[in-house]
C-alpha positions in Angstrom: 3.0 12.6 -14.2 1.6 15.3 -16.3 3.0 16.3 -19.8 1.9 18.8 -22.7 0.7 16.2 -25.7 0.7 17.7 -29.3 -2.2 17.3 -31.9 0.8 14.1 -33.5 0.4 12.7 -30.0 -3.3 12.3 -30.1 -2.5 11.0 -33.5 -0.9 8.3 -31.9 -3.4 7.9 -29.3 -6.2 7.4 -31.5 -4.1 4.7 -33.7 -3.4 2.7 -30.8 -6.9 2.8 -29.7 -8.1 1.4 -33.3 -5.8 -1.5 -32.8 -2.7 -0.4 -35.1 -0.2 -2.7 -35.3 1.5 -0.5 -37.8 2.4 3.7 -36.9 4.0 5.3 -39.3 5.1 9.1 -38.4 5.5 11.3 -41.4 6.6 14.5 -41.2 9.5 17.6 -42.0 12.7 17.5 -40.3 12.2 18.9 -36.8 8.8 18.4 -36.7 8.6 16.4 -33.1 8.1 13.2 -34.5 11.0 11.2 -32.6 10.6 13.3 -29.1 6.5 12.3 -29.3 6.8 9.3 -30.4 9.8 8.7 -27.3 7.1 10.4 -25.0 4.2 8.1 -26.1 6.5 4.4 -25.7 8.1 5.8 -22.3 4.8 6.5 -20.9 3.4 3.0 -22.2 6.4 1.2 -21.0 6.1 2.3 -17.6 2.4 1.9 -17.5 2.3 -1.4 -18.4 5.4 -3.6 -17.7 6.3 -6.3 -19.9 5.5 -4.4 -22.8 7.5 -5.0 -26.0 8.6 -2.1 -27.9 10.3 -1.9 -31.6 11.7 1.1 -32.8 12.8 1.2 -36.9 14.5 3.1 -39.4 16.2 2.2 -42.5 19.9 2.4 -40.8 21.3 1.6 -37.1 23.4 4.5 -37.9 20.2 6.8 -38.5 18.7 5.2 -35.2 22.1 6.3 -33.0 22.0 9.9 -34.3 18.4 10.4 -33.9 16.2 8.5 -31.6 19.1 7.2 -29.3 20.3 10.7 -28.9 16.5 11.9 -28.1 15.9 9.3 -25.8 19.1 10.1 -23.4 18.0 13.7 -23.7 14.2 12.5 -22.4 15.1 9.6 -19.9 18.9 11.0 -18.7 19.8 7.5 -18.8 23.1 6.3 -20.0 22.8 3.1 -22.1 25.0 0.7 -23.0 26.0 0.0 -26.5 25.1 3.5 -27.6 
């Protein structure tokens, strides 16, 4: 699988690589923050199994509207409960 990575990807990248428990993305509205961050956990989720992944924010509603919604749009996949 090949995909275009962004200079916040690397970002990423390099955090993980230091041992961050802790990535917090900061950034304006739009600025690819959710889709990159979506690309980075999808790509370590099916490249190493068993993997536990939390996503935040300060509001379930704010996580329906935003991340939920991008991660459809990435995956196609249809998820219950959202």
């Amino acid at each position: 699988m090949e995909i275009q990575t962004t200079e916040l990807y690397m970002k990423i990248q390099d955090a993980l690589q230091e041992n961050k428990r802790y990535i917090f993305l900061r950034g304006s509205s739009r600025s690819g923050k959710t889709i990159t961050a979506l690309q980075h956990l999808i790509i370590t989720a099916l490249s190493k199994p068993n993997t536990l992944i939390t996503i935040a924010r300060e509001t379930q509603v704010s996580i329906k509207n935003t991340i939920l919604v991008d991660f459809k749009g990435i995956t196609g996949l249809k998820l219950m409960g959202g």
